[in-house]
N, C-alpha and C positions, 0 to 999 in steps of 0.2 A: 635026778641030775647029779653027775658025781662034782667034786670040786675042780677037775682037771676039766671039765665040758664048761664050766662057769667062768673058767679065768680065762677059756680060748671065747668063750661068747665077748666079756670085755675086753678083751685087748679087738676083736673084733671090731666093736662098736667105736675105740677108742682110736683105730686105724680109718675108720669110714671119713670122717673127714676130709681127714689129707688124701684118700683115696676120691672123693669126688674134689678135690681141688685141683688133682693133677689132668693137664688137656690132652687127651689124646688128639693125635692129629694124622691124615694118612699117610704124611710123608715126615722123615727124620731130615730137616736140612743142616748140614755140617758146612762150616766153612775155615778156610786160613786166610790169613790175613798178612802180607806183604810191603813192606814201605817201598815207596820210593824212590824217600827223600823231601825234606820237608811234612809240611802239609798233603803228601799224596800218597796214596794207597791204593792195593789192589783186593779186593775181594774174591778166592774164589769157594765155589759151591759145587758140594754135592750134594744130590737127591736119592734118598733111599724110602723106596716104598714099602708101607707095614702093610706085611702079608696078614689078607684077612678084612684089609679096608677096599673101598671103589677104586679103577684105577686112575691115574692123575692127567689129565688133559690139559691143566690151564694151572700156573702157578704165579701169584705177586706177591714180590718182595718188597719190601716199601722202603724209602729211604724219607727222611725228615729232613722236611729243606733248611730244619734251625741246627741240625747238624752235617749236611752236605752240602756241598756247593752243588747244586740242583745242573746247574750249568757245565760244570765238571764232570758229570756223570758222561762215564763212554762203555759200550760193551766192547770187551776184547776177551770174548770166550773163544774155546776149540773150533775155528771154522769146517772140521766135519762136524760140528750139531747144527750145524744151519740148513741142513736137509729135511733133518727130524725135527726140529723144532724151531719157530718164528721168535725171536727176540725183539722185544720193543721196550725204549723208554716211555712214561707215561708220565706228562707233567703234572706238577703238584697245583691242586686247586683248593681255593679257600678252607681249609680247616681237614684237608685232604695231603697224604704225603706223595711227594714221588714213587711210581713202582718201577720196578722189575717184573715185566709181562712175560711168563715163558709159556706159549701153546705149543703142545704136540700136532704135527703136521702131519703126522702120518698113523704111528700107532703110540699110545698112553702109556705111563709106563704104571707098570704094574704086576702081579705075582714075587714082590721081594726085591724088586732089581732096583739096582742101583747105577743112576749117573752124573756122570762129574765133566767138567770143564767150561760150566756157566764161570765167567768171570765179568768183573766191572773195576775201574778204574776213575778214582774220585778226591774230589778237595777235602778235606775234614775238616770242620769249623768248630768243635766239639773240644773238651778239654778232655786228658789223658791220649788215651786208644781207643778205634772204632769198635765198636761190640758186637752185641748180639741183635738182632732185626725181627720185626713183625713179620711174618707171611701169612700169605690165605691159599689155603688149596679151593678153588670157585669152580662150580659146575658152568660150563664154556654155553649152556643152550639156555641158562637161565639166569647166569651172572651171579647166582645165589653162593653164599660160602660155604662150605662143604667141610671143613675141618681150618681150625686157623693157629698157630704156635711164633713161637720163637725162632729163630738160628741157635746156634750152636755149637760148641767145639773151637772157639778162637782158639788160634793159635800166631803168635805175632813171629812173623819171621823177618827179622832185621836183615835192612843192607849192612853186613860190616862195615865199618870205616877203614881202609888202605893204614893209614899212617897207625893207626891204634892196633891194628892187627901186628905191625910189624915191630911196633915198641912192647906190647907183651909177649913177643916171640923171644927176644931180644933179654926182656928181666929173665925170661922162665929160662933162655938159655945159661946166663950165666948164675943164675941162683943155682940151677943144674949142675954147673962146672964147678961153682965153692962148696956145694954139697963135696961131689966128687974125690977133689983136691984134699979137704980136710980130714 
């Protein structure tokens, strides 16, 4: 065994760890994130299936009712997915969070594809910004979980504010103009 086979064996061993820590899951869900105004927010999601896993028939999102208004929860996704896919809320029950129910109505998705325009619209009871979420990909015939992850990819996209938009137009203009002039 030369020494260049020895140092690739540990570092091997040395990656195993973190290589059984990380969860694979059959789907990559992404999402942005939207205010309002105030305490409200929009959540939207995309689903992208990893080629190579089963395809996805049943997917929940969960929402934690100590950080959602449970109440506040509304779907306002792309009304062409309500052909292909049943969206339902599902109320949170003792020691259980709220989900995001998505079944495929018609055909799973799967071989790589990807889709977008599951959204939900909610109160944030949470300090900071809303994050990243639980989900389970569930087999729909046996309720069993099939692969389970995170969310992913916040991206916070603010309502400007009108009057702040128009007072650093305003500095930058005239910093602009003493530039300029001098």
């Amino acid at each position: 065994m030369t020494k260049r086979s020895v140092l690739a064996a540990v570092r091997f061993f040395l990656l195993l760890p973190f290589l059984a820590a990380t969860q694979v899951s059959a789907a990559l869900i992404t999402y942005t994130t939207q205010s309002l105004g105030g305490a409200s927010y929009r959540h939207q999601y995309t689903i992208t299936h990893q080629i190579g896993e089963d395809p996805i028939h049943l997917i929940d999102i969960e929402f934690d009712p100590s950080l959602y208004l449970e109440s506040s929860l509304t779907i306002v996704s792309d009304p062409v997915l309500t052909a292909d896919w049943d969206q339902l809320l599902i109320g949170s029950q003792a020691g259980l969070p709220a989900l995001l129910d998505l079944f495929a109505l018609v055909a799973p998705l799967s071989d790589g594809a990807t889709l977008s325009g599951f959204a939900i619209e909610f109160e944030w009871l949470g300090a900071g910004l809303p994050g990243s979420q639980a989900f389970q990909i569930v087999n729909p015939d046996t309720f069993d979980t099939v692969s389970a992850g995170r969310t992913a990819g916040a991206v916070q996209v603010p309502e400007p504010a009108p009057l702040l938009l128009a007072v650093t137009g305003l500095a930058l203009a005239r910093i602009f103009r003493s530039r300029t002039s001098t």
